[in-house]
N, C-alpha and C positions, 0 to 999 in steps of 0.2 A: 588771776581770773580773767582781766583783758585780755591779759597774753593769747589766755587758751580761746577764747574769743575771736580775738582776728585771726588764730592757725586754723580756726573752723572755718572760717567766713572765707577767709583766703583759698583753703581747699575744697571747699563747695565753688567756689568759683573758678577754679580749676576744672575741674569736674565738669562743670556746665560748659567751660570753653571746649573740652575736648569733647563732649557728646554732642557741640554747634558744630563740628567740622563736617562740611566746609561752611561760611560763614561770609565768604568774599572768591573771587575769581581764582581759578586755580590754572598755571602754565606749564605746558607740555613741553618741555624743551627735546629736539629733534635737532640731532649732531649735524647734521647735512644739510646742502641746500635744497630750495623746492624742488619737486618734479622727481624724486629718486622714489625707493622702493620704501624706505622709513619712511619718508613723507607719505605717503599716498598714504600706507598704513593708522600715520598719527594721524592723520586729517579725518579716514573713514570712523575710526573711533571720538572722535574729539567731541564733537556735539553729541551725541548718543551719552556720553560719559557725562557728559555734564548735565543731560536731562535727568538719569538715573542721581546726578550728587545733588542736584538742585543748585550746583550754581556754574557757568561756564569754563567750561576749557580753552584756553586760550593756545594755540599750536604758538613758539616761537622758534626760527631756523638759527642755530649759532652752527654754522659751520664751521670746519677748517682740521688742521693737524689731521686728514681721516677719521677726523666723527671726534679728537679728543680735546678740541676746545667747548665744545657741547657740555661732554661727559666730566670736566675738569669743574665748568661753572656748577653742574649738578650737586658735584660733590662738597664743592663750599658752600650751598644752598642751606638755607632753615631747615631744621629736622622737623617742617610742621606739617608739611604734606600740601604745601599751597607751590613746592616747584616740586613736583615727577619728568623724567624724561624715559624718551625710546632707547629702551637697549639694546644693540644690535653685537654680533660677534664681532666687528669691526672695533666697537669701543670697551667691550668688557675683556676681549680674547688677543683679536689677530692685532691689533695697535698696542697693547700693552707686551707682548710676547716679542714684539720685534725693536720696540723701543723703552728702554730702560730706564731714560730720565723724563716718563710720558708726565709725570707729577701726582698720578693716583693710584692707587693699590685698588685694582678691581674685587678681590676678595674680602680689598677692609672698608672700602670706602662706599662700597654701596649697600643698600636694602635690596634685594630682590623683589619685587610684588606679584608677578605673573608672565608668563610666556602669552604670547598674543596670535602669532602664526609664526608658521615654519615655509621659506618660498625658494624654490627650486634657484641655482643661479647658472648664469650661461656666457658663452663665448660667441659674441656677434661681429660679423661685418660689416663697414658698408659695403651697398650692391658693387661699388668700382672695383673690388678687392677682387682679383684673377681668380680664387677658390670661390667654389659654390657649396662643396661638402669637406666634411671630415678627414679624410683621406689627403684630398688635392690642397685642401689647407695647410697639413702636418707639409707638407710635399715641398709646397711653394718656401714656407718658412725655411725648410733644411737649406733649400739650395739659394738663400739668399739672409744670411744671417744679419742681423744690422738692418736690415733695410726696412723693416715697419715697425709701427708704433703701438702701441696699445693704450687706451685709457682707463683707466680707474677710478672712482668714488675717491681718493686720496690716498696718500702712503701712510701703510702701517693698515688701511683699509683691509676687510676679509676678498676684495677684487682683488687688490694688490696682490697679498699673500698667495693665493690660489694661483693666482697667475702665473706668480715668480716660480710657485712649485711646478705648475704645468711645463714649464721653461727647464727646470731642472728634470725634470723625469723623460722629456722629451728631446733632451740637450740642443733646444733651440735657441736663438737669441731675439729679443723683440724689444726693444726699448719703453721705457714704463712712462708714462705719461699719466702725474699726479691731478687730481681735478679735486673744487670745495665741493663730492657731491657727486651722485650717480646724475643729478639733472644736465648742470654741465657736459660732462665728461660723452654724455649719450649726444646732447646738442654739435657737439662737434664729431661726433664721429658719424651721425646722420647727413652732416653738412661736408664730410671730406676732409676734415681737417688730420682728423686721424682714422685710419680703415676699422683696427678691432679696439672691442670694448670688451670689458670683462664686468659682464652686473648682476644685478639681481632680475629673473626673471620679471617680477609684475612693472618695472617701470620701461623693461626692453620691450613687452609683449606688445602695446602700441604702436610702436617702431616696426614692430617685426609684421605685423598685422597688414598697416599699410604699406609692406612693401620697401620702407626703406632703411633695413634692416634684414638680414641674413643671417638665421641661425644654422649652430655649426656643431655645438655640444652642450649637451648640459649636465649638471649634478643635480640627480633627483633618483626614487629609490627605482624608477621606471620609466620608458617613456611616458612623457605626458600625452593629452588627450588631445591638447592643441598644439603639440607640435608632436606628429607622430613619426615625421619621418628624422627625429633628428634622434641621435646617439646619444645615449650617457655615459659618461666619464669611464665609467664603469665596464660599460661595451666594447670601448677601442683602448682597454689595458690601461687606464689611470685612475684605478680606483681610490689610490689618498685623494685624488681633487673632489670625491663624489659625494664632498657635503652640502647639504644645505644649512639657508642662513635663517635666525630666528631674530624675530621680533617682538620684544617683551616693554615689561614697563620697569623702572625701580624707582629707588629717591635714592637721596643721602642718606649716609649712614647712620644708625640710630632713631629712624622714623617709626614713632609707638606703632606698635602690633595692630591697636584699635583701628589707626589710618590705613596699613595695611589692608587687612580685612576689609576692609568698608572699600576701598576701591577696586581689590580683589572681586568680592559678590557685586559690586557696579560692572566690573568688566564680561562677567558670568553672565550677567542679564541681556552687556551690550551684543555680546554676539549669540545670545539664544533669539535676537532679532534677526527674522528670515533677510528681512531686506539687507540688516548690515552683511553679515553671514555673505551673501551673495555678491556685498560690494568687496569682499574682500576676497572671496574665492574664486572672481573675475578677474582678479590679476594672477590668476594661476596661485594662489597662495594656498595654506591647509591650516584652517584652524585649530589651534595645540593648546589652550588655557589649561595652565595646570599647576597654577597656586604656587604660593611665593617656597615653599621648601622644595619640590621639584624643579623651579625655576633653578635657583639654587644650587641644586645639584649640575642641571642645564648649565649652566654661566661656568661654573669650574670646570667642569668636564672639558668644555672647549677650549678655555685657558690652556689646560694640563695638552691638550691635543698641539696647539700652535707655538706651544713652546718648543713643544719634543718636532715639531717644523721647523721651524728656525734654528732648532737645533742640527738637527739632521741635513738640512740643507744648506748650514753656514751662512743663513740671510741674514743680513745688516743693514741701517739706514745708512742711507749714504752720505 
């Protein structure tokens, strides 16, 4: 009779712990360093989320490996819903497809919970770089193989991949220049250090605004509004580069349904806010919330795409 006593008592308080969540501070882990395109994203959502759970988001940056030291700590996280991170196709797709011993199975090792936005991504200069457009870009590269660099959010990054594939379809050569981070990576190619970048539109779009930055192509299903005089992938014959990148949320693997949901309908609410909505659609982004089994679907789809990449193109870490 005790027995079945403290199994009740034990299980009501169970019960109670799980319909307190959240109960204490909850941390957003963001693979990258500040200033990229996941950053801006985690950040416009982070307090908004956490007024809707009633208790704060904390944004924290574990950069490095392109997004899979982030994505690595995630996956050894508590299944309690008190660490979520950014999921980007860099950490669930294009870094697991080109590297083998990345240490987590993106199809076992995470929850899905929601896609958050979908943002066009693009190929910049800086203004010192001899090309101004499309054409005279593809142009300068042919006839000078080796001789520029490009930077990227990290290797094994969706910059990287994309890159390397533009590289092969275009049979150019550009030396790959790895960065912790779309913020880096833009820091230095705004400053000269490196001429092209290969990023996510909303963290180049500042760059590009004032001037110190030159757009040249991008992957989206159209021109965009603010940049209309530039090409899509699609337009100058490179239509495999003409994905865009998505930015979702997950946890570790095995995070009750209940957590799910409940952060799911908070993320519903967060961007039925005009104001968030607008902070996020200012970096050229498209809000896509569409619940943790279309996510789901999303995350593998891209997978299954970056391998048959990697495949086809015979990409390797080096």
């Amino acid at each position: 009779m005790i027995k079945k006593i403290i199994i009740a008592i034990c299980l009501c308080l169970s019960l109670g712990a799980q319909a307190a969540y959240p109960d204490r501070p909850i941390r957003l882990i963001v693979p990258f360093a500040p200033g990229g395109t996941t950053d801006i994203i985690a950040r416009s959502i982070a307090d908004p989320l956490g007024r809707q759970l009633g208790q704060t988001v904390i944004v924290e940056n574990r950069a490095g490996g392109g997004g899979s030291v982030g994505a690595l700590e995630l996956a050894r996280a508590p299944k309690d819903g008190y660490s979520i991170g950014a999921a980007t196709v860099s950490t669930t797709a294009a870094n697991p497809a080109i590297n083998p011993k990345i240490g987590y199975d993106p199809a076992k090792d995470f929850t899905p919970i929601t896609n958050i936005a979908a943002t066009p991504n693009i190929i910049a200069v800086n203004p010192n770089f001899p090309a101004k457009d499309f054409k005279t870009f593809l142009e300068e590269l042919k006839k000078n193989p080796g001789k520029y660099s490009y930077a990227s959010p990290g290797t094994g990054s969706v910059g990287h991949l994309q890159m390397e594939l533009f590289k092969n379809l275009t049979s150019t050569y550009i030396v790959p220049i790895p960065y912790r981070g779309a913020g880096p990576a833009l820091t230095d190619t705004v400053a000269g250090q490196v001429l092209i970048v290969f990023d996510n539109l909303p963290s180049a779009l500042p760059f590009i605004r004032d001037g110190k930055l030159l757009p040249i192509v991008v992957a989206a299903p159209k021109r965009l509004v603010e940049l209309p005089n530039v090409p899509t992938f699609t337009e100058v014959g490179l239509a495999p580069v003409n994905r865009m990148a998505f930015y979702g949320l997950y946890g570790p693997a095995g995070l009750p349904r209940d957590i799910v949901d409940k952060i799911y309908a908070a993320i519903y609410k967060v961007v039925s806010d005009p104001a968030v909505r607008k902070r996020i659609e200012d970096t050229g982004s498209i809000i896509n919330v569409n619940g943790p089994e279309e996510f789901s679907k999303e995350m593998k789809a891209e997978l299954t795409l970056y391998k048959e990449v990697v495949n086809k193109q015979k990409l390797q870490l080096d």
